[in-house]
Backbone as a ProteinNet text record, in pm:
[ID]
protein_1_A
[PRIMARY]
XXXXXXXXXXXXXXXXXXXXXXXXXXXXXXXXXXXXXXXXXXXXXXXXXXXXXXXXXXXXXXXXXXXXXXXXXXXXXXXXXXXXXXXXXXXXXXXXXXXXXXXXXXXXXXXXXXXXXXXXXXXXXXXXXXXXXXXXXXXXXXXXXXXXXXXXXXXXXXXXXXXXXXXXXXXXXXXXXXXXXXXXXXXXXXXXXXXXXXXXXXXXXXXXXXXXXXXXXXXXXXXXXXXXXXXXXX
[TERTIARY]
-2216.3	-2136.6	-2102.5	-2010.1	-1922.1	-1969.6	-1995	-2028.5	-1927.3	-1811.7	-1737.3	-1718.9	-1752.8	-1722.6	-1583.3	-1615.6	-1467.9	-1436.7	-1347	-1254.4	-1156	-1154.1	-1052.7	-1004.1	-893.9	-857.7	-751.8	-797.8	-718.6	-666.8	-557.8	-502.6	-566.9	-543.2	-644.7	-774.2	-847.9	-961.8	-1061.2	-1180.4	-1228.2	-1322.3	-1309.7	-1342.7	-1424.8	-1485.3	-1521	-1495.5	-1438.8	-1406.2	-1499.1	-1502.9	-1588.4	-1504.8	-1547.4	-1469.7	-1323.2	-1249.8	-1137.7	-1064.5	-1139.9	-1086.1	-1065.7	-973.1	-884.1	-961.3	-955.3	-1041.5	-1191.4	-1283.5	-1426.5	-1430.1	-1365.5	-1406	-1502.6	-1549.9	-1632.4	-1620.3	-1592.7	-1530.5	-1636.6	-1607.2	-1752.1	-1726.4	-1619.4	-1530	-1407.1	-1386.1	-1210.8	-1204.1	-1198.2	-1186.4	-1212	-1113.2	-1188.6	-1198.4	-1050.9	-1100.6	-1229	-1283.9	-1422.7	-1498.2	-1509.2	-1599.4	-1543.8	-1447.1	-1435	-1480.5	-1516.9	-1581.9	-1725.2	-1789.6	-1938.7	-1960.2	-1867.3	-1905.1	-1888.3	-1802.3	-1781.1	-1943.1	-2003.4	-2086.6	-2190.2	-2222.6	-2302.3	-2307.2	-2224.3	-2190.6	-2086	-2009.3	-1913.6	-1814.3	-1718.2	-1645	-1507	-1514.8	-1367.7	-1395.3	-1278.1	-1302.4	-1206.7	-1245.8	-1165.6	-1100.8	-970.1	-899.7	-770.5	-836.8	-725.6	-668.3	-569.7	-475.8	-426.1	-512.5	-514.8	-372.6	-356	-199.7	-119.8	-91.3	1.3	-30.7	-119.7	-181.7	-115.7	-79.8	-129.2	80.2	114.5	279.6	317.7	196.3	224.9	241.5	200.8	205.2	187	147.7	72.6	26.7	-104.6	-224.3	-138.8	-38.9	5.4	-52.6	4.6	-40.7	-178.1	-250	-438	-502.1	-425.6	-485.7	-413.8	-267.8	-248	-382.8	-435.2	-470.1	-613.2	-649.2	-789.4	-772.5	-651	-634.4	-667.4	-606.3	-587.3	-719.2	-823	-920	-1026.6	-1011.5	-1177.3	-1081.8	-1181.8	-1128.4	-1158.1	-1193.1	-1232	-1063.1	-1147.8	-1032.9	-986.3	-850.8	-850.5	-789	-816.9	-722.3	-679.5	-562.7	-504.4	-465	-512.3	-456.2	-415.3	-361.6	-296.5	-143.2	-47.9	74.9	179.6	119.3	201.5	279.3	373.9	465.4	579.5	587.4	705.6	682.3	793.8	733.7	748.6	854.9	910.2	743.2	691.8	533.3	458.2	457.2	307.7	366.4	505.4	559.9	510.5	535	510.8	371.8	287.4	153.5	87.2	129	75	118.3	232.9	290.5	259.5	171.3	116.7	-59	-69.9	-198.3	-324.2	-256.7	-354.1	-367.1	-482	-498.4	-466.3	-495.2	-450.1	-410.2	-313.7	-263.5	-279.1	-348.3	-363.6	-324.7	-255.1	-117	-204.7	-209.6	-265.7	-181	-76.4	-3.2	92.5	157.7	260.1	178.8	91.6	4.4	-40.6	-17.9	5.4	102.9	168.4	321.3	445.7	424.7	586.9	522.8	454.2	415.8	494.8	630	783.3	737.8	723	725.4	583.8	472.1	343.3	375.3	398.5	451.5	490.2	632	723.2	608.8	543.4	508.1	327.6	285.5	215.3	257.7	420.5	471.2	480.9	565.5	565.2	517.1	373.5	211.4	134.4	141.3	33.9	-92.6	-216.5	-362.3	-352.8	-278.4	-258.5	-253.7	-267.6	-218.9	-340.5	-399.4	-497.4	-436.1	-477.4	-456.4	-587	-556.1	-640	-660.7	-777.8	-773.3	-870.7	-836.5	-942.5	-950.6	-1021.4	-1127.1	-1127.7	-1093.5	-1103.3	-1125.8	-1224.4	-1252.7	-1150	-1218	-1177.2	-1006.1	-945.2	-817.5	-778.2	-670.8	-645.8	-589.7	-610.5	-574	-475	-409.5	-282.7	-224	-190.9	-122.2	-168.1	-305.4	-409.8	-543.5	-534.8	-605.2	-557.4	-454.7	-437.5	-371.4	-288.3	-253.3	-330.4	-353.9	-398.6	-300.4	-294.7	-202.5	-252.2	-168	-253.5	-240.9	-192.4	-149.2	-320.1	-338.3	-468.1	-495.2	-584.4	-680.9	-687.1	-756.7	-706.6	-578.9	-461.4	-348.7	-343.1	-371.3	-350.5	-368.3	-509.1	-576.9	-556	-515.7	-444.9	-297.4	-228.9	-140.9	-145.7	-276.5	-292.2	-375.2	-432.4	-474.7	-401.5	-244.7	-136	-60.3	-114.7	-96.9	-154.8	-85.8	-187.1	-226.8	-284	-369.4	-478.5	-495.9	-643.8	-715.8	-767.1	-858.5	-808.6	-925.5	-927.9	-1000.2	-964.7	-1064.8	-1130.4	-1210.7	-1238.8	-1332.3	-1226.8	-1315.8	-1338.5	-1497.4	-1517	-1519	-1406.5	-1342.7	-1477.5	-1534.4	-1604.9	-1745.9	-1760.4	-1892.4	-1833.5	-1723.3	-1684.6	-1700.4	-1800.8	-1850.5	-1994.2	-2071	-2117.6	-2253	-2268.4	-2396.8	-2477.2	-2407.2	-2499.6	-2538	-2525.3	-2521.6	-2382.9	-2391.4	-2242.2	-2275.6	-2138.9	-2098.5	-2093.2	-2210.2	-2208.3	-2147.8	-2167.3	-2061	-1905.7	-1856.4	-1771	-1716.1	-1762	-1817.5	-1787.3	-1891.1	-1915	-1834.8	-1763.8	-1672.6	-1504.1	-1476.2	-1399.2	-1381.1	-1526.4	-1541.7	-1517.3	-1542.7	-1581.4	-1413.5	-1332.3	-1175.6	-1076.3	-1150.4	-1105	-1099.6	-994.1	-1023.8	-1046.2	-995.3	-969.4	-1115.6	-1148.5	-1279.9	-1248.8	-1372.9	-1352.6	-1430.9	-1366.9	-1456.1	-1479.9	-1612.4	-1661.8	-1685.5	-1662.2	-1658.1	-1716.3	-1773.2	-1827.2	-1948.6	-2046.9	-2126.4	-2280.1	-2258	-2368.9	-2418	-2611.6	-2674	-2793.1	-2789.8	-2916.2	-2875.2	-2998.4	-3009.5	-3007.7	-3112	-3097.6	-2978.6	-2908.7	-2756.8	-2668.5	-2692	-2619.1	-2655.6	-2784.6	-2796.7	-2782.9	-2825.9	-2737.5	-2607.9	-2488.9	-2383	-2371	-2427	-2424	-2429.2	-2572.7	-2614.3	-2525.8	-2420.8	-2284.2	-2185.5	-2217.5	-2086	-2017.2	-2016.1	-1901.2	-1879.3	-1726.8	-1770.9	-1811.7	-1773.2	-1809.3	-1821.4	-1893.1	-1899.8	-1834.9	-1784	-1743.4	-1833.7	-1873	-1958.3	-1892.2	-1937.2	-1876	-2009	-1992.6	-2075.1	-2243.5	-2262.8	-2421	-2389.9	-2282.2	-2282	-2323.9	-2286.7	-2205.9	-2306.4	-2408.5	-2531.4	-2657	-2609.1	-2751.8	-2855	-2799.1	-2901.7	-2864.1	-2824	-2796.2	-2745.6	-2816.4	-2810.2	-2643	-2599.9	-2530.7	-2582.8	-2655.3	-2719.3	-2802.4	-2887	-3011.7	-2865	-2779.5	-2682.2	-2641.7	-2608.9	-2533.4	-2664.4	-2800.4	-2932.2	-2909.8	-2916	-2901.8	-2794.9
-1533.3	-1496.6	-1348.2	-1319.3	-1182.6	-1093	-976.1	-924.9	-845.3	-845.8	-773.5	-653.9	-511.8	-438.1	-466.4	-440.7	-412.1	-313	-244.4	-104.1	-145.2	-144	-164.4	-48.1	0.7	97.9	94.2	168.9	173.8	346.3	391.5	535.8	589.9	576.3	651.9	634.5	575	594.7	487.9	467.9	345	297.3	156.2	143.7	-35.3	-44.4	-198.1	-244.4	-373.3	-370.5	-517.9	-528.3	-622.9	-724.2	-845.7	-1010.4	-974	-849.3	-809.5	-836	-740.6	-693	-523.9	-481.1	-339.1	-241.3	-290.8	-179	-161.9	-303.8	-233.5	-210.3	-93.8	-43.7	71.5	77.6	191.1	244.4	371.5	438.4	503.8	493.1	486.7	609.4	612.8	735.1	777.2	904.6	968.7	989.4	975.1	932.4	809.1	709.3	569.5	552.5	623.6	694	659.5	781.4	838.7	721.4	643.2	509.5	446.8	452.1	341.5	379.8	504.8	601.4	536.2	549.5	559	449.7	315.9	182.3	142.2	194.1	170.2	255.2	368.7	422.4	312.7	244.7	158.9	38.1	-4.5	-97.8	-207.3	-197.9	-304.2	-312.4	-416	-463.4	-475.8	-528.7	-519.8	-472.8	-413.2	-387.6	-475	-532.8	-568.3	-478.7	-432	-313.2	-367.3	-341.6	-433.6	-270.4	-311	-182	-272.2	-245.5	-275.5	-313.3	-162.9	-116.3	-199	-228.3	-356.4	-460.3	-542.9	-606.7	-640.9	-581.6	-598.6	-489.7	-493.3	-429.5	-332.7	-233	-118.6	8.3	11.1	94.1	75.7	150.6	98.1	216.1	191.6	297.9	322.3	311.2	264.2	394.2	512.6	610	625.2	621.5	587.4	512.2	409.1	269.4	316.8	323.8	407.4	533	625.8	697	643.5	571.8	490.2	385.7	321.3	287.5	379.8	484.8	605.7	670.4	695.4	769.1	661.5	520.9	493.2	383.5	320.5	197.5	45.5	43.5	-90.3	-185.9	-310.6	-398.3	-401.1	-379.6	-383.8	-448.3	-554.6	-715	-619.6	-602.5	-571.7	-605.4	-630.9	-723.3	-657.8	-729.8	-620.6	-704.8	-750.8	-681.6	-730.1	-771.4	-827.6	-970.2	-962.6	-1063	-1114.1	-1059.9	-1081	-1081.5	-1150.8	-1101.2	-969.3	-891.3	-765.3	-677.1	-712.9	-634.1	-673.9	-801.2	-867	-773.6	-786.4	-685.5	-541.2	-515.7	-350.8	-316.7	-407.8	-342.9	-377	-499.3	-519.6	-383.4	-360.7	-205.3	-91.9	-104.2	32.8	13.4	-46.5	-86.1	-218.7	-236.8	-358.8	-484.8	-489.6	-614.4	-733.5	-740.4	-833.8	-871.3	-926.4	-926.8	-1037.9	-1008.1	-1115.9	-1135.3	-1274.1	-1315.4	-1400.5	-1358.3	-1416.7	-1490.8	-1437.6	-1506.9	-1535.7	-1537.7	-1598.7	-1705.8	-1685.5	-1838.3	-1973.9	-1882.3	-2017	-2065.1	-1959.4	-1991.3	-1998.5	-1961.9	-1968.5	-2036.6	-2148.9	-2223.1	-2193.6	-2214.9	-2175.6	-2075.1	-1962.8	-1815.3	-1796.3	-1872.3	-1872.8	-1924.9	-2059.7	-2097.1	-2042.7	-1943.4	-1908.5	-1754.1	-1672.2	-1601.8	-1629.6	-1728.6	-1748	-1780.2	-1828.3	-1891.2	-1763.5	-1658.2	-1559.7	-1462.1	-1467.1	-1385.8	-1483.5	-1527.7	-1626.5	-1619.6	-1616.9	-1539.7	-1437.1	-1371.9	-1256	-1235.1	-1386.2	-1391.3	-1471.8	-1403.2	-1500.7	-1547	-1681.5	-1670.6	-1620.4	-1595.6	-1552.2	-1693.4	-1727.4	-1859.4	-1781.1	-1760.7	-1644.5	-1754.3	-1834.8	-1873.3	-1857.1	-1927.1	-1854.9	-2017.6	-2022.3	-2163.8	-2285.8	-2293.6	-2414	-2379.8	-2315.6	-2248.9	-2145.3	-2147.4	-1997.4	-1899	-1773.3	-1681.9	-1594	-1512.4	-1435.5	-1334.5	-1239.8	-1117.1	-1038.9	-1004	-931.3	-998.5	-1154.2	-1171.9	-1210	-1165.2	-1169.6	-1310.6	-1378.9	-1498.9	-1580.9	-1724.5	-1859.9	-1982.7	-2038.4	-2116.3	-2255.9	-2346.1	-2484.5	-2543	-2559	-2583	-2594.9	-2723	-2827.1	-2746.4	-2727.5	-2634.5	-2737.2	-2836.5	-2944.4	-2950.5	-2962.9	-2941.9	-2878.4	-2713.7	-2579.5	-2577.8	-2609.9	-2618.6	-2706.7	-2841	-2951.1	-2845.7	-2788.1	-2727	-2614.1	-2522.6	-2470.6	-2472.4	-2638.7	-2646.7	-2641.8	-2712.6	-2721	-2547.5	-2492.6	-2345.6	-2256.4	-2197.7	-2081.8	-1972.6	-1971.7	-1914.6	-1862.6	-1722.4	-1635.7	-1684.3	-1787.9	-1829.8	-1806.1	-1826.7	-1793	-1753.2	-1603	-1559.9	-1659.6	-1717.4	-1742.9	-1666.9	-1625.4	-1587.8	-1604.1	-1575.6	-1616.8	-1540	-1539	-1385.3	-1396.7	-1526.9	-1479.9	-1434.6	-1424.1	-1347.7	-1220.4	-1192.8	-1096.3	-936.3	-832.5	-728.8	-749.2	-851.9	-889.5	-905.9	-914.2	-928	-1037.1	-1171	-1266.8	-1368.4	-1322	-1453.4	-1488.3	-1592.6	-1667.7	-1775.4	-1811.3	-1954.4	-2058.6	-2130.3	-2172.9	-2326.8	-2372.2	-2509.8	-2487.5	-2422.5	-2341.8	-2352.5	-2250.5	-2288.6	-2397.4	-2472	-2578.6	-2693	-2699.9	-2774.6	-2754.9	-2615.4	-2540.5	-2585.8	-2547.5	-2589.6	-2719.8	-2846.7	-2949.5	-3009.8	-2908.7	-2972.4	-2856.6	-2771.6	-2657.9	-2670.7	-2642.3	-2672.8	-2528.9	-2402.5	-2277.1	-2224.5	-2118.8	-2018.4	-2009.9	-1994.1	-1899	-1818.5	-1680.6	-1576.6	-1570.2	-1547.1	-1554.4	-1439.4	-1443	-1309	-1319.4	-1273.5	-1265.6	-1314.7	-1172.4	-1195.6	-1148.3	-1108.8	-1117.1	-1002.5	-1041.6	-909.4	-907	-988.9	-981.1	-1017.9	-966	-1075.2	-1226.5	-1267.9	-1404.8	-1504.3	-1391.1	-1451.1	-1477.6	-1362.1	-1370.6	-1504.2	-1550.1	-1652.1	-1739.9	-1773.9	-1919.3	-1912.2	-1819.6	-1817.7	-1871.8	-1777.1	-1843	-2013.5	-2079.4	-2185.3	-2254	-2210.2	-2248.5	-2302	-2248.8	-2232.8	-2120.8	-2044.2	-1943.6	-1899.8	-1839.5	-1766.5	-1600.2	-1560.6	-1425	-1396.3	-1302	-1267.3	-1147	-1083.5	-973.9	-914.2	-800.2	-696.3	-603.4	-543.5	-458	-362.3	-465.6	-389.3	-360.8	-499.3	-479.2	-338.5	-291.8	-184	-73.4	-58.8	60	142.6	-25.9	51	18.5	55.7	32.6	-112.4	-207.6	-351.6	-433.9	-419.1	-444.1	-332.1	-275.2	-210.5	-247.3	-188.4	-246	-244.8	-126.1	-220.7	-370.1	-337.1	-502.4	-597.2	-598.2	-695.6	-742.1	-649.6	-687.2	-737.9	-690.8	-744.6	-907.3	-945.2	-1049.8	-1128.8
-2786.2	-2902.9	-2895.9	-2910.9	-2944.5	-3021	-2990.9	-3176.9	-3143.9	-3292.6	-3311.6	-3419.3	-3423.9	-3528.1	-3597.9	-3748.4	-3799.9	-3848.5	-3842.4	-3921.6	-4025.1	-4112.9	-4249.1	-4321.6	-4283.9	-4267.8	-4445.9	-4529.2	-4657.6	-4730.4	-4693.9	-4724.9	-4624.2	-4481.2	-4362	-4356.2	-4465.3	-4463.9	-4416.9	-4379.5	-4361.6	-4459.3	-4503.4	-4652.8	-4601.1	-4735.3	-4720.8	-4838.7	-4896.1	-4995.1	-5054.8	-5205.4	-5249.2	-5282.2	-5181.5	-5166	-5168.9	-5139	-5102	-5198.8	-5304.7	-5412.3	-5425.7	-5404.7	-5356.5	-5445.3	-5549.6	-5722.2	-5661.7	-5600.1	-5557	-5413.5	-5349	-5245.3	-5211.7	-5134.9	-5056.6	-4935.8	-4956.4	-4840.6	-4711.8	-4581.6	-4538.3	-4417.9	-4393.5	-4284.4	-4302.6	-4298.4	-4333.8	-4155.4	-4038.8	-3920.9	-3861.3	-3883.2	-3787.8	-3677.9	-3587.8	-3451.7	-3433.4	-3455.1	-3447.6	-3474.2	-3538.3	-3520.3	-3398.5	-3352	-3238.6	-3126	-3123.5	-3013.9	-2995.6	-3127.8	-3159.9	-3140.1	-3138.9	-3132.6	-3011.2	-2939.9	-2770.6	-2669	-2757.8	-2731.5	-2727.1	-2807	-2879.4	-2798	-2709.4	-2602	-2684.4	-2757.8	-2853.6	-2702.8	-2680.1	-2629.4	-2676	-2814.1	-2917.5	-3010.3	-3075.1	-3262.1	-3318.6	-3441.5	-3538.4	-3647.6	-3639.4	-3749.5	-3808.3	-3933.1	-4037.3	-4130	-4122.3	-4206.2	-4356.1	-4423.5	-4551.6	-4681.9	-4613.7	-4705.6	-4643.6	-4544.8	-4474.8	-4550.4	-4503.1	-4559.9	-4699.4	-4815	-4917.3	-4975	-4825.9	-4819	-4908.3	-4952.9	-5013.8	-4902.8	-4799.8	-4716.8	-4554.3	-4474.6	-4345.1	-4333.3	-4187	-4140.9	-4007.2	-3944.8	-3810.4	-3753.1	-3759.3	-3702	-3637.9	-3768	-3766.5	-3709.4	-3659.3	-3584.8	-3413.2	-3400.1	-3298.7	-3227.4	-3346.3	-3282.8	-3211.2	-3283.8	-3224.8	-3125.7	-3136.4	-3007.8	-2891.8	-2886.6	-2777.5	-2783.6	-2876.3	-2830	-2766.9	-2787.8	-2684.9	-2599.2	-2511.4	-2433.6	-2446.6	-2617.2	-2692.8	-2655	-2635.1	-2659.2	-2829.9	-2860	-3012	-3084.6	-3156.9	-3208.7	-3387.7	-3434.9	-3497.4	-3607.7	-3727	-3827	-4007.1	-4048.2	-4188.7	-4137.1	-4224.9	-4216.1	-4120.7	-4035.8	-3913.4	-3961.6	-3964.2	-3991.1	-3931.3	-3817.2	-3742.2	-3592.2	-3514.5	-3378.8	-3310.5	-3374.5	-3343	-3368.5	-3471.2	-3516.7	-3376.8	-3359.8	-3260.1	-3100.3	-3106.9	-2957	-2986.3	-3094.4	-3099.3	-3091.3	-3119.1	-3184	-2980.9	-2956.9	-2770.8	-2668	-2742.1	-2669.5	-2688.8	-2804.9	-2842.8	-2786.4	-2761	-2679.4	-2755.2	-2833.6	-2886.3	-2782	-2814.4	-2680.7	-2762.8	-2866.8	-2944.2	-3103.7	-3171.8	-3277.2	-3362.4	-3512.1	-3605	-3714.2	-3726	-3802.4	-3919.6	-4042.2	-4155.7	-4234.3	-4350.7	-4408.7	-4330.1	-4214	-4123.9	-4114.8	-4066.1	-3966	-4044	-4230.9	-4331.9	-4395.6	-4399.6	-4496	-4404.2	-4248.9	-4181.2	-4030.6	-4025.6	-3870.3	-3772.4	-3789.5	-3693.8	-3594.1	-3704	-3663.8	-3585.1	-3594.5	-3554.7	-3436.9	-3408.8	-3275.8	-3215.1	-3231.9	-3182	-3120.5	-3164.1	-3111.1	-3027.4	-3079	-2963.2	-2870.9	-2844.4	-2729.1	-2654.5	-2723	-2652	-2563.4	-2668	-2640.4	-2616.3	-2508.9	-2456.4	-2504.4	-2561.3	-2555.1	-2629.6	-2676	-2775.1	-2921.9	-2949.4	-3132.5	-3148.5	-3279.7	-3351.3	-3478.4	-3524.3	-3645.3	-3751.1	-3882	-3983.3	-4088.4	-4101.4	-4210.5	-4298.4	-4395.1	-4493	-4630.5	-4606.9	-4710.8	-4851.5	-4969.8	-5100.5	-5173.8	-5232.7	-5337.1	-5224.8	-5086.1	-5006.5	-4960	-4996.3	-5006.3	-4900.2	-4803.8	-4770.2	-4884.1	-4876.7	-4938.2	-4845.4	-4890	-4811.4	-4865.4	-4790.8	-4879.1	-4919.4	-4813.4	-4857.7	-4922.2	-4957.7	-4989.1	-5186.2	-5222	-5386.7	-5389	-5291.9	-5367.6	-5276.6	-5319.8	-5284.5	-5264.5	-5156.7	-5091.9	-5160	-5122.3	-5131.6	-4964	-4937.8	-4822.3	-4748.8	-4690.3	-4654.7	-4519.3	-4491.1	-4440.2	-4300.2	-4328.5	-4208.4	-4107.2	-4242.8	-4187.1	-4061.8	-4151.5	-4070.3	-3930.4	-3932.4	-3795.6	-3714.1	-3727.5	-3640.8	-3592.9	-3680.2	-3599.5	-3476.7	-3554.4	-3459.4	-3320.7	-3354.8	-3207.3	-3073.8	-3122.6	-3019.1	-2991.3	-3028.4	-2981.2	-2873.3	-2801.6	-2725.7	-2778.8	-2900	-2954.7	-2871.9	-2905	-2848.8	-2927.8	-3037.3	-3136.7	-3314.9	-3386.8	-3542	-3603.2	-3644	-3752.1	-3879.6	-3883.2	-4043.9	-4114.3	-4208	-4336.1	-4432.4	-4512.1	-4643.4	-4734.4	-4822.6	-4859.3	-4993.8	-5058.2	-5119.4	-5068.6	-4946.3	-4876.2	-4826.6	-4846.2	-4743.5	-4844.7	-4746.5	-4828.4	-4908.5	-4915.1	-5002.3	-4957.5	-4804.2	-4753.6	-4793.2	-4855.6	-4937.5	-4843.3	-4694	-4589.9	-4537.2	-4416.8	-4400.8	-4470.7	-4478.9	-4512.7	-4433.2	-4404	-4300.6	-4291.8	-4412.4	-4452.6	-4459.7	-4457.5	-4423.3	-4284.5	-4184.1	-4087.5	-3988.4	-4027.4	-3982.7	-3952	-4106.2	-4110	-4042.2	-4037.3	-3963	-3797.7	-3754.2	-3602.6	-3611.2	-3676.6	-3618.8	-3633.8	-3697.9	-3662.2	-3560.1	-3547.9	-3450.8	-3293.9	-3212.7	-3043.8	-3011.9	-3080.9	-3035.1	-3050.2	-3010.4	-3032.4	-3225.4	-3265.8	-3366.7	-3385.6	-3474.3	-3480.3	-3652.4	-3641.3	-3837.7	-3872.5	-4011	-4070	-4278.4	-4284.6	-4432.6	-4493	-4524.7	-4547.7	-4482.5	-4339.4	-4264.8	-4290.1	-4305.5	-4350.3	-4262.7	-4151.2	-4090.1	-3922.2	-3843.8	-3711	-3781	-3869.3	-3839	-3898.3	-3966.2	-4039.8	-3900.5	-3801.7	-3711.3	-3564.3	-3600.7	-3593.7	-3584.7	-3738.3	-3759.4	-3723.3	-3720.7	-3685.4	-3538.1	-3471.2	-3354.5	-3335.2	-3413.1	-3394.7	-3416.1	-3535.5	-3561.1	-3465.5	-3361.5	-3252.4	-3264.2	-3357.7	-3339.7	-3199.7	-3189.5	-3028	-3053.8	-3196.5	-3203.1	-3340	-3399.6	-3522	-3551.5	-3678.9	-3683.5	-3806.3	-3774.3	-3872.1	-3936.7	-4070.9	-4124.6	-4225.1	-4349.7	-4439.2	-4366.1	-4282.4	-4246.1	-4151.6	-4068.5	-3972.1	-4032.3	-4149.8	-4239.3	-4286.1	-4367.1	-4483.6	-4374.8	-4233.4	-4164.5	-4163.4	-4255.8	-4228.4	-4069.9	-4017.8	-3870.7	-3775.1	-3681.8	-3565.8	-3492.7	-3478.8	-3321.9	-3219.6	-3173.7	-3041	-3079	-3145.4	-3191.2	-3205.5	-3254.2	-3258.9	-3100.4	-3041.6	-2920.9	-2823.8	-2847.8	-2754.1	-2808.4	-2971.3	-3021.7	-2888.5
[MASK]
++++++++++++++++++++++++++++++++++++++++++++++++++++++++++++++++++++++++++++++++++++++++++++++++++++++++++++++++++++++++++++++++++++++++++++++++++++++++++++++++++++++++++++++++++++++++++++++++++++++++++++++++++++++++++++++++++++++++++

């Protein structure tokens, strides 16, 4: 299993926010750069960096995520905002190894197809979790659109995999969701990578036991309840 740091990048800054709600954030670095350094130090392989303000189409971090691209040699999957394929070209050209499509990958399939066709291995989708529901747009609205569905479509894709997240674990350290999870993999062909909630080695665990192929960390990195190295020995 993967362990993946995450950077969530909101007004330049790097923040974690509560069940990705914008009003309870906590700000944890005014350089995220500089974390991607310390985490490549640390032996990390990829980062996960979400530009918030995209995300959520009040603004973008582009510059800020650019520059952390350029200071370490992390593989770096990109997400916030991306809605187009002209974005998924620009962001592979600016050095992202890879790009993740959230509300495209639920509300416009066409456009999801159409650029995994393009980016072979390069596009993830985002399935972010909310009361059995994807959520989108940062996370503020809720789709109906069958979760099953989703993923039968995107098995016929060349998809690099799928984030899932549990936006109500996410920040929250209350554990994963592992029914969740579970149920995810057992209709999924792609890797997936989990996200929300994890506050321990043995959270990271059961994840594993899960199948995941990788986990992504944030709040446990931040307030010190998980190591990155002890993670990556994990």
């Amino acid at each position: 299993m993967l362990v993946i740091p995450a950077i969530d990048i909101l007004g330049g800054r790097c923040v974690r926010l509560w069940q990705g709600d914008f009003q309870q954030s906590t700000t944890y670095s005014d350089d995220p750069a500089s974390l991607s350094v310390d985490f490549e130090r640390a032996g990390a392989q990829r980062v996960h960096v979400v530009d918030l303000d995209a995300a959520r189409t009040t603004g973008d971090n582009r510059a800020v995520i650019e520059a952390l691209i350029a200071k370490s040699s992390l593989h770096v999957q990109v997400a916030g905002g991306i809605r187009s394929e002209e974005q998924v070209a620009d962001w592979l050209a600016a050095g992202a190894t890879a790009v993740v499509m959230g509300t495209t990958a639920v509300r416009d399939p066409a456009l999801l197809a159409y650029c995994a066709d393009r980016h072979g291995g390069q596009v993830l989708a985002a399935l972010d979790i909310r009361n059995g529901k994807p959520a989108v747009s940062g996370w503020v609205e809720i789709e109906t659109a069958d979760v099953g569905d989703l993923i039968t479509r995107w098995n016929e894709l060349p998809l690099a995999g799928v984030i899932l997240t549990s936006t109500e674990r996410d920040g929250t350290l209350a554990g994963p969701d592992l029914e969740t999870l579970r149920r995810v993999h057992a209709l999924c062909k792609l890797p997936i990578q989990y996200s929300g909630g994890i506050s321990s080695l043995e959270d990271m665990r059961l994840v594993r036991d899960a199948d995941a192929a990788a986990v992504i960390l944030g709040r446990s990195l931040y307030e010190g309840k998980i190591s990155l190295e002890e993670a990556l020995t994990l």
